[in-house]
C-alpha positions in Angstrom: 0.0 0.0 0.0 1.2 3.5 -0.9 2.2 5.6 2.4 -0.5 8.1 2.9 3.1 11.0 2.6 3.6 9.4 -0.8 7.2 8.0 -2.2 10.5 8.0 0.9 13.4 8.9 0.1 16.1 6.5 2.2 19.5 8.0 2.8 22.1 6.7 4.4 26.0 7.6 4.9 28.2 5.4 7.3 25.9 4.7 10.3 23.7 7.3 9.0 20.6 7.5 7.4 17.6 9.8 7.3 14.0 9.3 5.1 12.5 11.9 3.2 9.0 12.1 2.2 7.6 13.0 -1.0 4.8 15.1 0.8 5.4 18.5 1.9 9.4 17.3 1.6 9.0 15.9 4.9 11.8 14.7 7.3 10.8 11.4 8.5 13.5 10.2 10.5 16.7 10.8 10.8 19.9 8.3 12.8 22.9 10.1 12.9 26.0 7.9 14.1 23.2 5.1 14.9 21.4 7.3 17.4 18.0 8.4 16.4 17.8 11.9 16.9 14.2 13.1 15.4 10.9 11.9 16.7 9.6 9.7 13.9 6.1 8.6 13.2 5.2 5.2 11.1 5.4 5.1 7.1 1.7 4.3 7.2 0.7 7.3 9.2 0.3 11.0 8.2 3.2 13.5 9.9 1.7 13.9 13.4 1.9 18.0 14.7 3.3 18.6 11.6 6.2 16.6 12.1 9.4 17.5 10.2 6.8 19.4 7.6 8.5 22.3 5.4 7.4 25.4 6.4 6.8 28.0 2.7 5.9 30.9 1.8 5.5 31.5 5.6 6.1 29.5 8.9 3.6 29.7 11.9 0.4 31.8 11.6 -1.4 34.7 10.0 -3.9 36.2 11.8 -7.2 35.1 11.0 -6.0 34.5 7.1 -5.8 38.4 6.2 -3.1 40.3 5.1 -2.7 43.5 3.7 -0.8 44.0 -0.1 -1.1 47.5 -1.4 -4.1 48.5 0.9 -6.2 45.4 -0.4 -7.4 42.5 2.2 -5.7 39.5 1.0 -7.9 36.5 2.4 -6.3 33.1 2.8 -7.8 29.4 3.7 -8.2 29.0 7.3 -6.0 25.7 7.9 -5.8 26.3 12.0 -9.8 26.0 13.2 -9.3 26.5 16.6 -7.8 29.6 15.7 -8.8 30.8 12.9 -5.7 31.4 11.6 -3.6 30.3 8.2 -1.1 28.3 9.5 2.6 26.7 8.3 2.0 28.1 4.8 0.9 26.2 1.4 3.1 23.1 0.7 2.0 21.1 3.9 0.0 19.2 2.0 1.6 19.4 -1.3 3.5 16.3 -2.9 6.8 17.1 -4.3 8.7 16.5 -7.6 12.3 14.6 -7.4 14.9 16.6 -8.8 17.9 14.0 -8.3 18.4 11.7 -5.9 21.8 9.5 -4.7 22.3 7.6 -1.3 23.2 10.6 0.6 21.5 13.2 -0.8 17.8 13.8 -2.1 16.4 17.2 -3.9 12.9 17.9 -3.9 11.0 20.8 -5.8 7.5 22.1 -5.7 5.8 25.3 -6.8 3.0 27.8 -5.3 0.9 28.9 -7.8 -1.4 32.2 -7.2 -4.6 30.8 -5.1 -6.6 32.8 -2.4 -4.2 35.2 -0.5 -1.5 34.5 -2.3 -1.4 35.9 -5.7 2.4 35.3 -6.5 4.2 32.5 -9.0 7.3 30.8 -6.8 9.5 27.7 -7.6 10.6 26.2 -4.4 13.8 23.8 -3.7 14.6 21.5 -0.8 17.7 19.4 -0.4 19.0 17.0 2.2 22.1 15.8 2.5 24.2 13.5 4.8 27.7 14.6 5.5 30.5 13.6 7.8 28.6 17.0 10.5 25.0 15.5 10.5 22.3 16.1 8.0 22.0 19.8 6.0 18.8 21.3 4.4 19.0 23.6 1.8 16.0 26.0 0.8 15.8 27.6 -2.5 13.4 29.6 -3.6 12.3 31.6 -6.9 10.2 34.1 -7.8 8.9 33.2 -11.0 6.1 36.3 -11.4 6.2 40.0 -12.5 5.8 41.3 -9.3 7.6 41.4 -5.8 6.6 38.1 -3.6 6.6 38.0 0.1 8.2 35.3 1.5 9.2 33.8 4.5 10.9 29.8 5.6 10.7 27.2 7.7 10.8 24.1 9.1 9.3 21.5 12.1 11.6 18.7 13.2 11.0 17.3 16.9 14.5 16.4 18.2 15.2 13.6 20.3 18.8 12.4 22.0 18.2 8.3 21.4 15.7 6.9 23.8 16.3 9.4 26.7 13.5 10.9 27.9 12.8 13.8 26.8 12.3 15.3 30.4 15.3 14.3 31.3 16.7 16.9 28.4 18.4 20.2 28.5 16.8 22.5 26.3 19.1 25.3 24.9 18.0 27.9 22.9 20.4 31.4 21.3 17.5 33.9 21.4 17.4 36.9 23.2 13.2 37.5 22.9 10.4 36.2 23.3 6.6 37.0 21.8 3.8 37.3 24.1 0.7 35.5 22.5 -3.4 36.4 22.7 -5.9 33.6 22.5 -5.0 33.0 19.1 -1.2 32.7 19.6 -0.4 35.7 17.7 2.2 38.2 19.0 1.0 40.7 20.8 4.8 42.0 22.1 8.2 41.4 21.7 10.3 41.4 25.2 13.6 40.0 26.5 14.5 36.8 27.9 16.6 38.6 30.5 15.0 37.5 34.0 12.1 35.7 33.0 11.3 32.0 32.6 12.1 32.5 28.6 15.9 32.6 29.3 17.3 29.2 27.8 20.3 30.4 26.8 21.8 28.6 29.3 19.9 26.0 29.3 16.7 24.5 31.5 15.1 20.9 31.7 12.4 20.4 29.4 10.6 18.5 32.6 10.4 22.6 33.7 8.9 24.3 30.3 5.5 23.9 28.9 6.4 25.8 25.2 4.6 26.7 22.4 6.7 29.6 21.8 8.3 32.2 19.2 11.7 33.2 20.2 13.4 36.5 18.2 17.1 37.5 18.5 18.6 34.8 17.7 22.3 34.8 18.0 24.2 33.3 15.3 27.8 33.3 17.1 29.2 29.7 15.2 31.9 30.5 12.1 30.0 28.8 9.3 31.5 27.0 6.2 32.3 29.9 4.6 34.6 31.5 7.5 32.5 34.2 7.3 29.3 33.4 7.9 27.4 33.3 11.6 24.8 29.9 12.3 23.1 30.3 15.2 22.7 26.6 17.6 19.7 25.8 19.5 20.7 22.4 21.2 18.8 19.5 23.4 21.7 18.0 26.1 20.8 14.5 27.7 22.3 13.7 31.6 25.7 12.2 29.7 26.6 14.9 27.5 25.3 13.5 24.4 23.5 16.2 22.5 21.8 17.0 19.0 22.1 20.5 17.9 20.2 22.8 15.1 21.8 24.8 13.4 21.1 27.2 10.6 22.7 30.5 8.7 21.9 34.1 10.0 19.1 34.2 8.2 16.9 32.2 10.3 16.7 35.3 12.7 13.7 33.5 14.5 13.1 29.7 16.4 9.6 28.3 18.0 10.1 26.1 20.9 7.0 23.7 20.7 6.7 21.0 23.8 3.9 19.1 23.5 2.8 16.8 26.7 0.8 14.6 24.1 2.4 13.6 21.0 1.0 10.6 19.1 3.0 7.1 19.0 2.3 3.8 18.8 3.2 3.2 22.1 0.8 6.1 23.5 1.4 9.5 23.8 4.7 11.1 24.7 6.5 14.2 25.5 8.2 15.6 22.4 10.5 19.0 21.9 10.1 20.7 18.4 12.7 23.2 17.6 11.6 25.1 14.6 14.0 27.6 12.6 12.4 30.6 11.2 13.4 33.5 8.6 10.4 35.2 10.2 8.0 35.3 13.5 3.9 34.6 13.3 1.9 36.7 11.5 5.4 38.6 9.7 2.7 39.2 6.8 0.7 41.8 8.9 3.6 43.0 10.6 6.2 42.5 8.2 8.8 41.2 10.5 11.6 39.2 9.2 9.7 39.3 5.7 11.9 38.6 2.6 9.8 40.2 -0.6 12.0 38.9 -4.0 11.9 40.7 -6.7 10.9 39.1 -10.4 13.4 36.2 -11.1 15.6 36.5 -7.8 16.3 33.5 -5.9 16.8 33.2 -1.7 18.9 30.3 -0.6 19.8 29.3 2.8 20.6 26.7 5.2 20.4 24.7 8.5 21.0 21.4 9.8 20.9 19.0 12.6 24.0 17.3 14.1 25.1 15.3 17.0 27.9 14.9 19.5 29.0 14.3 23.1 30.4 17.2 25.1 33.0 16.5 27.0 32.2 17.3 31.6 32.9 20.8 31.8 32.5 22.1 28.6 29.6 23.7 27.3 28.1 24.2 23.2 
């Protein structure tokens, strides 16, 4: 029977290997150095909390599926009931085209065509690849209209360390905001993590935190590739040092800390820890936050990645 996210993509490297779906160019699973470190859900089930989804043209919410461009209401579906809000943009539920394909890496393309809300032309890119420093995804995308597109990225892994609890991890986050939420968890402010339960720069157990958070400021301190370039890390750290660690380029400005008390397995429902990079907050439409807007036949790439290690006693990220 065909898996309800359409064709997987197996990769594998060493004792490494990830699977990729065909819908919404999904991360299934991912091992790295034979320890599973994303929460993975069956091939025969659909991606539970929108797990390991690619977040395009926008990550998060708008509020109540309106949006201004040039003075005009632009009204998109309502995908979030509760809410009423638009939520983790239009490709969720979008199959994807293979571009090429080897045993490490896998590159997946889909476009948005104008629809309600969104009356803009974009060819979109996703690549995974194993390396010798974890798994890297790389975003591409292209306006292909005659007029400037609004656009923002994301993505919704749930990160695990092996089969160590996830209470038992240390959640570390390089963000120096937070957004305060209404009822509809749309940003109402934007304040500092100094002092305030928010602060996990440092680290706090995720036994402690009950997230479903937006996070701004995020630091990118690492030296990237290039020598140049800053990657910010947002890490989870179980009791014996092992860790797994997002990264991602400057670009990714913003991170949502998501803990759920009640995500789905077949073995019943489990804490899990989704650390989501970001190019922009909720609702950057109406507010315009982090919002990218490429021109006619300009492309945006940019990066992150998940790794994993074992710090040595004493030593911290």
């Amino acid at each position: 029977m065909r898996a309800p996210t359409g064709t997987q993509y197996p990769l594998t490297l060493g004792a490494s290997s990830a699977i990729i779906t065909e819908l919404a160019a999904g991360l299934r699973a991912l091992v790295l150095d034979g320890v599973e470190v994303v929460q993975s859900y069956p091939e025969a089930s659909m991606p539970p909390m929108s797990a390991g989804i690619v977040l395009v043209p926008w990550p998060n919410r708008i509020a109540g599926g309106t949006w201004p461009l040039h003075g005009i209401p632009q009204l998109l579906d309502v995908t979030e009931r509760a809410t009423g809000n638009a939520s983790h943009g239009l490709l969720r539920n979008t199959p994807y085209r293979l571009a090429d394909v080897s045993d490490t890496h896998v590159t997946l393309t889909a476009g948005i065509h104008p629809q309600h809300g969104y009356p803009f032309l974009l060819d979109t890119a996703v690549r995974y690849e194993l390396g010798a420093d974890g798994l890297t995804v790389t975003h591409t995308i292209t306006n292909l209209g005659d007029q400037p597109a609004p656009v923002a990225v994301g993505a919704h892994p749930y990160l695990k360390v092996g089969d160590v609890p996830i209470e038992e991890l240390t959640l570390t986050l390089s963000a120096t905001t937070y957004f305060e939420v209404d009822s509809a968890m749309i940003p109402t402010s934007e304040r500092a993590v100094e002092g305030t339960g928010f602060d996990l720069r440092h680290g706090r157990a995720i036994a402690d935190l009950q997230l479903d958070h937006g996070f701004g400021g995020v630091v990118a301190d690492r030296v990237g590739a290039d020598g140049a370039t800053g990657r910010s890390v947002h890490s989870l750290t179980a009791p014996d040092g092992r860790y797994v660690e997002l990264t991602a380029d400057a670009d990714f400005g913003f991170v949502q800390a998501f803990t759920p008390r009640k995500f789905p397995t077949a073995d019943g429902p489990i804490t899990a820890v989704a650390i989501e990079p970001m190019t922009a907050p909720a609702n950057a439409f109406n507010t315009g936050q982090g919002l990218r807007w490429l021109n006619p036949a300009e492309s945006w790439s940019l990066s992150w990645g998940i790794g994993y290690g074992t710090r040595v006693s004493g030593q911290g990220r």
